[in-house]
N, C-alpha and C positions, 0 to 999 in steps of 0.2 A: 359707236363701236367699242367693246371693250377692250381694255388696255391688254388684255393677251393677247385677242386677234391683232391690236395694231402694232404688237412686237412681235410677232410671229410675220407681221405684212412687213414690216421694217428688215427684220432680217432675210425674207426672203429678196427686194430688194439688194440689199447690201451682197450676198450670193450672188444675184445676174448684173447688179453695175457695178458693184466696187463703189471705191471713191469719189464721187464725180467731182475731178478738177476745176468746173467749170463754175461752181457755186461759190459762196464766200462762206467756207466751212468756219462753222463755230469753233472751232480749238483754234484753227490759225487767231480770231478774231480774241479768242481767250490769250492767247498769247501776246498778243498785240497790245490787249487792256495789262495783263500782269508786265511785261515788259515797263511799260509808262508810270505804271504806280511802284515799282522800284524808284526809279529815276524821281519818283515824287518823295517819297517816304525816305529813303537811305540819308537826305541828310539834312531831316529833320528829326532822327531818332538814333539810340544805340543799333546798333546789328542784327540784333535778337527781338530786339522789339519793330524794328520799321520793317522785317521781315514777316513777324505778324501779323502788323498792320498791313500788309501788304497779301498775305493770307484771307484777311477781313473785310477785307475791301471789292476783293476779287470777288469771293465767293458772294457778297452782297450785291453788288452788280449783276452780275452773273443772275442770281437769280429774282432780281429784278424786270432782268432783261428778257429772261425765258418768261417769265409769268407774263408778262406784258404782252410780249407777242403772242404767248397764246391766248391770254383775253382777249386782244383785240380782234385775232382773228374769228373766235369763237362768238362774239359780240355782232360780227359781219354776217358768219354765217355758222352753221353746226360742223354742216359738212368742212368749210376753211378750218374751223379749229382742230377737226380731226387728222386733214391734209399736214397740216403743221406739225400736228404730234406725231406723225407718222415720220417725216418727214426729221424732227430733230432726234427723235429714237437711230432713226435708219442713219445720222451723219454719226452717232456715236458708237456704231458699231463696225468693227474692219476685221470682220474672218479672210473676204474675199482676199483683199490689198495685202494682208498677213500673208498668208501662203503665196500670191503672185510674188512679192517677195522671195520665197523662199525657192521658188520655183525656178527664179532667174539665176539664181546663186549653180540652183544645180545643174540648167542646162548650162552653164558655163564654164561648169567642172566637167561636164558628160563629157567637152570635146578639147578639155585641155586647157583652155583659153583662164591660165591662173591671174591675168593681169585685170580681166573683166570681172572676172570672181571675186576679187578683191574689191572693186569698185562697187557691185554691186551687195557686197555683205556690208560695207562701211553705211547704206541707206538702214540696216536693223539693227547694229555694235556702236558703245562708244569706245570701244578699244580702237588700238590702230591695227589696221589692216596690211598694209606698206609689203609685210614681210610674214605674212603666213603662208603657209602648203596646202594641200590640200586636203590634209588631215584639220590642221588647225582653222579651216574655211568651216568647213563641214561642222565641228565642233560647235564655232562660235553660232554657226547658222541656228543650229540644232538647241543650242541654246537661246537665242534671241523666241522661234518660235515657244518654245516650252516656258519661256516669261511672260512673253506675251499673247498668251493665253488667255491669263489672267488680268492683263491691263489691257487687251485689245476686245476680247468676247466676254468672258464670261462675267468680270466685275463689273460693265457695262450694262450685262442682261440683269443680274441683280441688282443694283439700285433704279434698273429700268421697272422690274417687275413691285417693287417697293414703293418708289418715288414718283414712277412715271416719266415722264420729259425733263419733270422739273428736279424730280432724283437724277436722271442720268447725268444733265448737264454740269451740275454741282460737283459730282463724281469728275467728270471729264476736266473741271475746273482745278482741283486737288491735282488730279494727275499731271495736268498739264505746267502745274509749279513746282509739282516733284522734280518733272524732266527739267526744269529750267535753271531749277534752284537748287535741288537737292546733291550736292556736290560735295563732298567731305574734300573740299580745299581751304586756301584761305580765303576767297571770294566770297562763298559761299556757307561755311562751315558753319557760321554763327546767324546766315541773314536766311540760310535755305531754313532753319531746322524747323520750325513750324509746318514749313510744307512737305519735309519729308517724315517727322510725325503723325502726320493728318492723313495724307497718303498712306502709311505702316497701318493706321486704326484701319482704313476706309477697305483696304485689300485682307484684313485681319480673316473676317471669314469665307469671302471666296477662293481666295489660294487655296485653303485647308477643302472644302467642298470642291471641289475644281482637281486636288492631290486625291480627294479619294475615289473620284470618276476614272483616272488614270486606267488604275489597273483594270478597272471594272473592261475602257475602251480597249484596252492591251488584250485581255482575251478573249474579244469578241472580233480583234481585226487579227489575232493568231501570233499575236506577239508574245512575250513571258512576262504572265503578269502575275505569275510567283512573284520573279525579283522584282516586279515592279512594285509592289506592298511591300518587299521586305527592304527596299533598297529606301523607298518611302519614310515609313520609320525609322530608319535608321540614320538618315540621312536630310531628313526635312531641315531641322534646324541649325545644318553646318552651312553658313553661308552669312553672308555680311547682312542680308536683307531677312528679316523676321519672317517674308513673305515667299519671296522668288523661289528660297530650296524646294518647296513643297512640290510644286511643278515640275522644276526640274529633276528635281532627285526620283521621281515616280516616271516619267520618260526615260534618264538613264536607265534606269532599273528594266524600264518593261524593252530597250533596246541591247540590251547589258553592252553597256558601253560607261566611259569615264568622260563627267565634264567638270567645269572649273578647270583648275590646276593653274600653272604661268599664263600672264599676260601682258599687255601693254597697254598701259592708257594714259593721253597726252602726253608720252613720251618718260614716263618711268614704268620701270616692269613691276609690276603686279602678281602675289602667288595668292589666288583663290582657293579658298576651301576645295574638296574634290567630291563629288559629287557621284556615287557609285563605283564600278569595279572595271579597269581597264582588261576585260577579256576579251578584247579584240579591238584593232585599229579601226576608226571612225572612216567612212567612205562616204562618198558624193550620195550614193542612194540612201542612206539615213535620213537623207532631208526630208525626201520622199517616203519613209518610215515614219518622221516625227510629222507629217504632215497629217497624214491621214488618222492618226494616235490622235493629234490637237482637235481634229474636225469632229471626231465621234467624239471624243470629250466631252467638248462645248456641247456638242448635240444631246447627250445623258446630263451631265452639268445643266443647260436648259429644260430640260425633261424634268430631273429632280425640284428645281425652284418651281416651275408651275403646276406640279404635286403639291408642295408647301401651299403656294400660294393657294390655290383652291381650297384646302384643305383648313386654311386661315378664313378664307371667305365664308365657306361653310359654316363651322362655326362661329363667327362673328351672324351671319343668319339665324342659324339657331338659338343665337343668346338673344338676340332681339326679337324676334317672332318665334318664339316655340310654338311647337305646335298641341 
């Protein structure tokens, strides 16, 4: 089967089940291995370096680990090998579990209920949640989708349609050191920076491909995807993350709404860049705004890469068999 159909079978998938709880999801298991080779490396090296080596080691594994099991299954059978590749594509991609998410936060706004709201946005923010409104729920929601866009579907489906299984998981491997590691504290400041590096390269060009989908989805689901280009350019690069604005700022934009601004995170406040034009206060159905903006996204965003990639394959044909 080729590797479109089995990502096109993967994310279909991922649409009707979601996450299955019930497997021993590879990111937990990434996590489990980066977790232990800290604890290995930190003090046998400086900060900077055993946080490296702990970059090095991950990602070695990691794709030791994917190649392996897919040889061996593919060794067993054609068909097992394909199962498996389907099968490690479909755990690295979370459109479904992303907006179920987002969807919890709102029917929990819909009926009032601020103390559930809160609970359940703290499962997509690291900020605190404790003491937001329902302006500042909505917000933070609004923003977790519009980042995780990009770290949930679409950088996923690119290194998937690149790499394969064996691309995707490497990818999933970065990411999942950035969230662990990537910390601007003292813990982390000097031992994360490799992984939040590696991570800033790895997201480099899908945020930007993924930012310019935005407006494309904003006017085709009726939204203002004027501002959402202009809010785009203008605003991509205000943000502590080289990557995150680009998403975000192109959702503000196509919602005309303001994000960033004050926050709180482990308990000191925080003034984020701001991210678009406060022309109206943020509400509970925004989520459901930015949901459906996220979904055609990815869907054009995935559309565009298997254009490319065709279009790469073609030509690598034609250079080797002209005709």
């Amino acid at each position: 089967m080729p590797l479109e159909r089995q990502i096109l079978l993967a994310l279909l998938l991922d649409l009707l089940l979601g996450d299955p709880q019930w497997l021993p999801h590879p990111v937990r298991l990434i996590g489990w291995l980066t977790a232990r080779l800290e604890t290995l490396c930190r003090p046998l090296l400086p900060a900077k370096l055993a946080g490296l080596a702990t970059v090095l080691l991950t990602l070695t594994l990691t794709g030791l680990a994917t190649w392996g099991v897919l040889h061996g299954a593919t060794a067993i059978h054609p068909a097992l090998g394909i199962a498996v590749s389907v099968l490690l594509l479909y755990l690295s991609i979370a459109v479904r579990d992303l907006l179920a998410h987002g969807e919890r936060v709102y029917q929990a706004l819909k009926i009032g209920d601020l103390a559930e709201a809160r609970q359940r946005v703290a499962f997509l923010v690291s900020r605190d949640t404790a003491h937001l409104d329902s302006q500042g729920i909505s917000r933070a929601t609004v923003e977790s989708l519009a980042e995780n866009l990009v770290d949930g579907i679409t950088a996923p489906l690119f290194f998937a349609l690149i790499g394969g299984p064996l691309g995707v998981m490497l990818y999933k491997a970065a990411s999942t050191m950035d969230s662990m590691f990537g910390y601007k504290n003292e813990q982390y400041r000097a031992f994360g920076w490799g992984a939040a590096k590696l991570d800033d390269l790895l997201n480099f060009l899908p945020a930007r491909l993924t930012g310019l989908m935005i407006p494309l989805a904003a006017l085709l689901t009726g939204l203002d995807w004027h501002n959402s280009w202009r809010i785009f350019r203008r605003d991509r690069l205000h943000h502590a993350s080289p990557n995150s604005g680009h998403s975000e700022a192109a959702v503000a934009g196509a919602l005309n709404i303001q994000l960033g601004g004050p926050g709180v995170y482990f308990g000191t406040p925080t003034l984020k860049p701001t991210l678009g034009e406060a022309n109206r206060a943020l509400e509970p159905q925004d989520i459901r705004r930015a949901s459906r903006l996220i979904l055609l996204a990815a869907a054009l965003t995935l559309l565009l890469l298997l254009i490319l990639r065709l279009q790469y394959l073609t030509f690598l044909g034609e250079s080797h068999f002209p005709s």
